[in-house]
N, C-alpha and C positions, 0 to 999 in steps of 0.2 A: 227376397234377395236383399240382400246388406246395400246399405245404400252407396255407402263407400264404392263397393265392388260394384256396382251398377254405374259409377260415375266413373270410375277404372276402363271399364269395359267402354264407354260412352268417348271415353278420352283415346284410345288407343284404335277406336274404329274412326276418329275424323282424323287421329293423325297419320295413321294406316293409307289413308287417302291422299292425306297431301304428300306421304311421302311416295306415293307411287310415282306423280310427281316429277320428283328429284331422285334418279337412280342410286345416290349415295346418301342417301338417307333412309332410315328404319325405325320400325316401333314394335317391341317385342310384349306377348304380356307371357307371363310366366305363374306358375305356382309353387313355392320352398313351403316342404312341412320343415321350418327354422328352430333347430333345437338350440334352448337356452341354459346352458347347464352353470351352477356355481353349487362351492361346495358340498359337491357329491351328489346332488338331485339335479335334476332336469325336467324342464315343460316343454313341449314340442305344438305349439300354435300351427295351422295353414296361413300362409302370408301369400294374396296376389301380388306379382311383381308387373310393374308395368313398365318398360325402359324405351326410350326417343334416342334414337346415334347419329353418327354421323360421319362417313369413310372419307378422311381426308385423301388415302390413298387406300391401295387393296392391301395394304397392310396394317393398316391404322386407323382409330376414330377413337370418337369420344361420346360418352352415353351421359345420360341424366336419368332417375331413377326414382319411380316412388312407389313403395306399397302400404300395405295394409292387411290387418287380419278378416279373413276369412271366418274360420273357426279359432276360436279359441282354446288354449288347454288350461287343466285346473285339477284340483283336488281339494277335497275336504271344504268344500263350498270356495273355495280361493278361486278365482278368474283370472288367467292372464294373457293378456295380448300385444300385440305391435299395432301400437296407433297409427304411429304414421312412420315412416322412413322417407327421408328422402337425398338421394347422392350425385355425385359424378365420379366418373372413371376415365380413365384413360383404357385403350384396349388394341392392343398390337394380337395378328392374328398371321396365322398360314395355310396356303392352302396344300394338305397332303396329298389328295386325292381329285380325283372328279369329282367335283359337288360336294365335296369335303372338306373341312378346313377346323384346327386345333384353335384356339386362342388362349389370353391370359390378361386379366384385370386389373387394376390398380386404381384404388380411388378411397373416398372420405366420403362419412355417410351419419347424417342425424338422425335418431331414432329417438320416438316418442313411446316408454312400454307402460303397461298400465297394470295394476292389480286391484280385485275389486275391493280389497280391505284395505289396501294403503294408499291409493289412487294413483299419480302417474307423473313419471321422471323422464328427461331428455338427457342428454348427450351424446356428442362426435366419437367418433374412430376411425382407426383406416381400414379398409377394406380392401379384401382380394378375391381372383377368382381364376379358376382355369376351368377349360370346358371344350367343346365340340358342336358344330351344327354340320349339320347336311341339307343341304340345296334339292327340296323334293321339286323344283321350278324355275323360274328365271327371279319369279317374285316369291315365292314361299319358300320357306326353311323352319327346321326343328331344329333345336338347339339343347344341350344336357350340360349342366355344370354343377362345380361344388364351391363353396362360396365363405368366407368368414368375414358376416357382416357385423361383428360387432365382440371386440376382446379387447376389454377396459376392467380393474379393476376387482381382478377373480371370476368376470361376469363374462359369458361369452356364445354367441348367437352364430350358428354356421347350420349349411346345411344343404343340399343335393337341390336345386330345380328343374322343371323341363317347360320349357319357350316355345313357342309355335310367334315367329316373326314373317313381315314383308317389307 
């Protein structure tokens, strides 16, 4: 196992915990296969998401966010991946249904990406996101969104995840 993702996982089971906690607090970890497309090609890396919130009310909070690649994608001996990301959001949500509820993202996100021939660049963007969870519990939820974490410069990283949060 990637060590990154082992410290992901390790991060999001003590904060899991203290947020049980504080019933207005949450840590989601999530998986985006995050397609990076510039002119005309595209790389599609696995990127863990790990995200910490926070419901000021049942409408609103605010998240922090970090991931990392999983798998990488590449061609012709070329490697490329998401070293690190990490962001905040703002996140107003509602609830449709029983145990249902739509949302919508809004935040700024630093990404570290890497190539194995050119080595590796950072830079900010804003970032969005609309999506859905469903309440399988009082404390558990699944979560589905599509996300555009990174559209700077011709270059631009979006992509569909699914969360399992408490």
């Amino acid at each position: 196992m990637n060590i990154r993702v082992g410290l992901l996982i390790a991060v999001t089971a003590l904060v899991g915990s203290l947020a049980q906690a504080d019933e207005r607090a949450y840590v989601e970890l999530g998986l985006v296969p995050m397609k990076f497309s510039a002119g005309g090609g595209s790389l599609t890396p696995d990127v863990a998401v790990v995200r910490l919130g926070y419901e000021f009310t049942k409408n609103f909070a605010t998240e922090v966010t970090a991931a990392t690649t999983v798998k990488s994608d590449g061609a012709g001996g070329v490697d490329f991946k998401v070293d690190k990301a990490w962001g905040a959001y703002l996140k107003g949500n509602v609830k449709v249904a029983q145990d249902f509820e739509l949302f919508a993202k809004l935040g700024y996100v630093r990404t570290q990406l890497s190539v194995s021939s050119l080595g590796s660049a950072s830079d900010n963007s804003l970032s969005y996101a609309v999506g859905a969870q469903y309440h399988f519990s009082k404390t558990l939820y699944g979560q589905l969104d599509y996300a555009s974490y990174y559209n700077k410069d011709g270059l631009s990283g979006t992509g569909p995840s699914i969360s399992v949060g408490v």
